[in-house]
N, C-alpha and C positions, 0 to 999 in steps of 0.2 A: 049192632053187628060186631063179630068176634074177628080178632085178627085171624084165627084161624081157620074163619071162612072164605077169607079174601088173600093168605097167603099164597096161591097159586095160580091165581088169576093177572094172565096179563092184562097191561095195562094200556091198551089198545091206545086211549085217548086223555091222559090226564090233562088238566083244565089249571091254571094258575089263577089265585087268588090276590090279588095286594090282602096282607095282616092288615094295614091301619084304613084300610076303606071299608068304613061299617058298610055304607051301602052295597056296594058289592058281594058283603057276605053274605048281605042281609037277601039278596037275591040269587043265592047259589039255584036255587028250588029251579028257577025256571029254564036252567039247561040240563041236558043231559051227557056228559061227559063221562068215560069209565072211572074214573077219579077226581078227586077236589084236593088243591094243593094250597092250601092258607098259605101264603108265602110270608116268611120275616127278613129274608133275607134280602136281594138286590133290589126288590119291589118298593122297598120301604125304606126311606131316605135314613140317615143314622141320628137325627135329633128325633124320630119316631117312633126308636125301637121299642119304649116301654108303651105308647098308645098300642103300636100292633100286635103284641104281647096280651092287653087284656081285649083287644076288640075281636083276636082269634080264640082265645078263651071264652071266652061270650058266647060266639058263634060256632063253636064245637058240636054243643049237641044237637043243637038245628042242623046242620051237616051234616051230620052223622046218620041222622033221623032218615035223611035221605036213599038211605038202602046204596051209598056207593062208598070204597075206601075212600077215606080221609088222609092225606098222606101230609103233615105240615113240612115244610123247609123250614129249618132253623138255620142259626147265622153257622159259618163256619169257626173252626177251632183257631186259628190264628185272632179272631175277632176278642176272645174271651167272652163273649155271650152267650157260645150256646149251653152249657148247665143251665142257665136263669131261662135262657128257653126251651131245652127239656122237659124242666119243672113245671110249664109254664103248661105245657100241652099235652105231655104223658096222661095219659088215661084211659075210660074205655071208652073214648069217641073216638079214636085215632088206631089207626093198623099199623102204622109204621113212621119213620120219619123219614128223610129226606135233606141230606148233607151236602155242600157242595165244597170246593176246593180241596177235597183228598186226594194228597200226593202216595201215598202207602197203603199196606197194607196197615202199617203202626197206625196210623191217624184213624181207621175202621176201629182198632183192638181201641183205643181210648175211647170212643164213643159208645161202643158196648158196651165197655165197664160204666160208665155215666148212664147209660139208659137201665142200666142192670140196679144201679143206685137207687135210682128214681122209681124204676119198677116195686122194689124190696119198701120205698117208704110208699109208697101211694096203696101198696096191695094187690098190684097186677102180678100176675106168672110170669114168673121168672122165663124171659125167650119169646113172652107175647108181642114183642114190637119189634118190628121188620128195620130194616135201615137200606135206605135207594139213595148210594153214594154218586155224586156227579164227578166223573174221569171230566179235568176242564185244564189241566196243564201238562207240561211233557212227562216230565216225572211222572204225571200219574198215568200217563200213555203206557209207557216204559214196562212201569208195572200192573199194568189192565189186569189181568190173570189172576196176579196175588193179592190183587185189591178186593177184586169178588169174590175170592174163597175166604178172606181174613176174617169171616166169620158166620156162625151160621143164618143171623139174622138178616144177612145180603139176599133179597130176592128179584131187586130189579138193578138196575146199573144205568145211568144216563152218562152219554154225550154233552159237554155245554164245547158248542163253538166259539161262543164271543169269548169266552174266557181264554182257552186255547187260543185262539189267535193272538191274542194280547202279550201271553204267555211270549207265543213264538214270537214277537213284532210283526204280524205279518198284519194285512189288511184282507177284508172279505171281498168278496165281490158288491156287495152294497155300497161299501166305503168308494168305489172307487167309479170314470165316467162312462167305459166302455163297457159292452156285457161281456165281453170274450175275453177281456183279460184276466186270466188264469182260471178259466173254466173248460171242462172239458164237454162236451155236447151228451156222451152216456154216465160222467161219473159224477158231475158236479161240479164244483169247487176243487180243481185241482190239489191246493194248499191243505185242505182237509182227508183228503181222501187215504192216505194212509191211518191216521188217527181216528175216521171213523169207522174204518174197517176193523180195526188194531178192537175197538169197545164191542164188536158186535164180534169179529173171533171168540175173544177174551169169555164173553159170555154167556157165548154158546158153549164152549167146553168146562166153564166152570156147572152151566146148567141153571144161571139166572136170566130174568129176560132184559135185553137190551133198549131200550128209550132212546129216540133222535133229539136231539137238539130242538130248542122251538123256531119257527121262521119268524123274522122280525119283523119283515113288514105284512102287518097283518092284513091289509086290504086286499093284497095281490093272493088271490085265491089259485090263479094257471101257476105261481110262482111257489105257492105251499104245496101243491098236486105232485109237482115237479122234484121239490126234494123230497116231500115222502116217499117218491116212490122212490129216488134214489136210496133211502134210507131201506125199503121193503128190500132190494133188490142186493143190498148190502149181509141181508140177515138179522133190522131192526124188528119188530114187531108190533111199535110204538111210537108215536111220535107225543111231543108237548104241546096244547095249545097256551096260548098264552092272549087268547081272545075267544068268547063263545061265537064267532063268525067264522073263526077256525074250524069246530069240532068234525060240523057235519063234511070237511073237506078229508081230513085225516080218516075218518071212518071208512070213509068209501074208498081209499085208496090201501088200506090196511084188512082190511075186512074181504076176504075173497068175495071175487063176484058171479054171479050165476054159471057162467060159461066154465068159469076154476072149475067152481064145484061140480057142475056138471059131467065137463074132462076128466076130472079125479074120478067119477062113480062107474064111470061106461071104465075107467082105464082097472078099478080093481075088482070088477065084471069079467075084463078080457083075463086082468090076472089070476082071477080065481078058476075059472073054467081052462087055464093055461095048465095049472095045479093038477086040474083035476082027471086033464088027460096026460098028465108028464111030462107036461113040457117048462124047461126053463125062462125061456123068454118067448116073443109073440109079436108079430106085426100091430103096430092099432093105429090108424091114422098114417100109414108111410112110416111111423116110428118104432124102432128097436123099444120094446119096452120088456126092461130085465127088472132085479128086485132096486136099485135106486129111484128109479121112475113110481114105482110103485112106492115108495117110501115117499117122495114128494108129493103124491097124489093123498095119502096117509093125512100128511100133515095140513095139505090143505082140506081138509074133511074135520081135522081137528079142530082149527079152525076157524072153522065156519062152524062148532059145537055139533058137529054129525055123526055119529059113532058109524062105523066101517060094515057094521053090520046090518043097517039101519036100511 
């Protein structure tokens, strides 16, 4: 699959991979995630960078083979690794990579140039490899905005929390023994909620799609449901799994559901037949429905891959 089949495709559900766990890559086949994320970076202890390096090499085209982006994480630019991890996975089994610790828009323009390197000696097109930067400290809060336009190969953009908090000193609500301390009942994580709003602004107006944070504790499925949707309601589109007992929880919370869809198609029914007698807006349900309403119904039809006309 071409990167420029998968450039525009949100990424509803990517899936992490540990680099140095053969087994695990060895059984990508049996889930179904929007993407597969070979990870080299926090997954992979640092006396195992060069195993995870060729055990994601390995396992590239089997992956790939799978008809879903390939998205690797490489280690980040302060590390000095990631060129040898570039090289390592630049090709045609991957659509993009996948950064984490960018503070700038400068630390995008170096990684372009590096992947532009590698593109020019491997033989890929020049511009075929995507880059899904992780915003994970303040600095790169700061600058959300300039980070996802620094280049054109930015097509998605993640949230990491545990970074950012670390960042800030602050603690999450996991770390600590009450649930309500600093949590808000509609928004989450109090201590986050500025900074996650701040990645899912950022880009929406740059025009890439936004990715949540992964939930840590993977067993608690009410607990994953619960910031997804914080995350939907924020303007994510996306969330990370970081377990296949994850996926099916994020899907269904990201994925409109009958009722959406269904309220979306009776609502640009009422708005079309509003059109067609001249009128601006329209009662539907007790509700004022002008052209924004109609624009959210729009989007939930998108989607849910429905054309408007359908």
């Amino acid at each position: 699959m071409s990167s420029e089949q998968f450039s525009h495709i949100d990424l509803l559900c990517p899936l992490f991979i540990p680099g140095n766990r053969v087994d695990m890559l060895g059984k990508a086949g049996r889930y179904s995630p929007s993407a597969f994320i070979p990870d080299l970076e926090d997954s992979v202890p640092m006396a195992n960078k060069g195993e995870a390096r060729e055990a994601t090499a390995n396992a590239l085209p089997s992956i790939s083979a799978l008809g879903r982006p390939v998205i690797p994480r490489v280690n980040s630019l302060p590390t000095g690794m990631t060129m040898d991890d570039l090289e390592t996975v630049i090709g045609p089994n991957i659509v993009g990579i996948s950064i984490g610790k960018v503070n700038g828009p400068s630390d995008v323009r170096d990684v372009d140039e590096m992947i532009a390197e590698v593109e020019r000696n491997c033989g890929l097109v020049g511009g075929s490899i995507r880059i899904l930067p992780w915003l994970e400290t303040a600095r790169a809060i700061v600058k959300a905005y300039e980070i996802c336009t620094a280049s054109k190969r930015v097509r998605w953009v993640a949230f990491g929390a545990e970074d950012f908090s670390a960042d800030m000193g602050i603690n999450r609500e996991v770390d600590v023994d009450s649930t309500n301390v600093g949590s808000l009942d509609e928004y989450g994580e109090a201590s986050l909620l500025y900074a996650r709003s701040a990645v899912a602004v950022a880009a929406r107006a740059a025009e890439v799609q936004a990715l949540d944070t992964p939930y840590v504790k993977f067993r608690d499925q009410d607990g994953l449901k619960s910031e997804a949707g914080l995350a939907r309601r924020l303007g994510y589109t996306g969330k990370f799994a970081i377990h296949p007992g994850q996926i099916e929880g994020i899907q269904m919370v990201f994925a409109p559901s009958q009722h959406e869809i269904h309220r979306a198609e009776k609502i640009l029914e009422a708005a079309s037949e509003a059109e067609r007698i001249g009128h601006g807006s329209l009662s539907f349900d007790g509700e004022m429905i002008d052209a924004p309403v109609v624009a959210r119904a729009m989007n939930i039809l998108a989607r849910a891959g429905k054309d408007k006309n359908d």
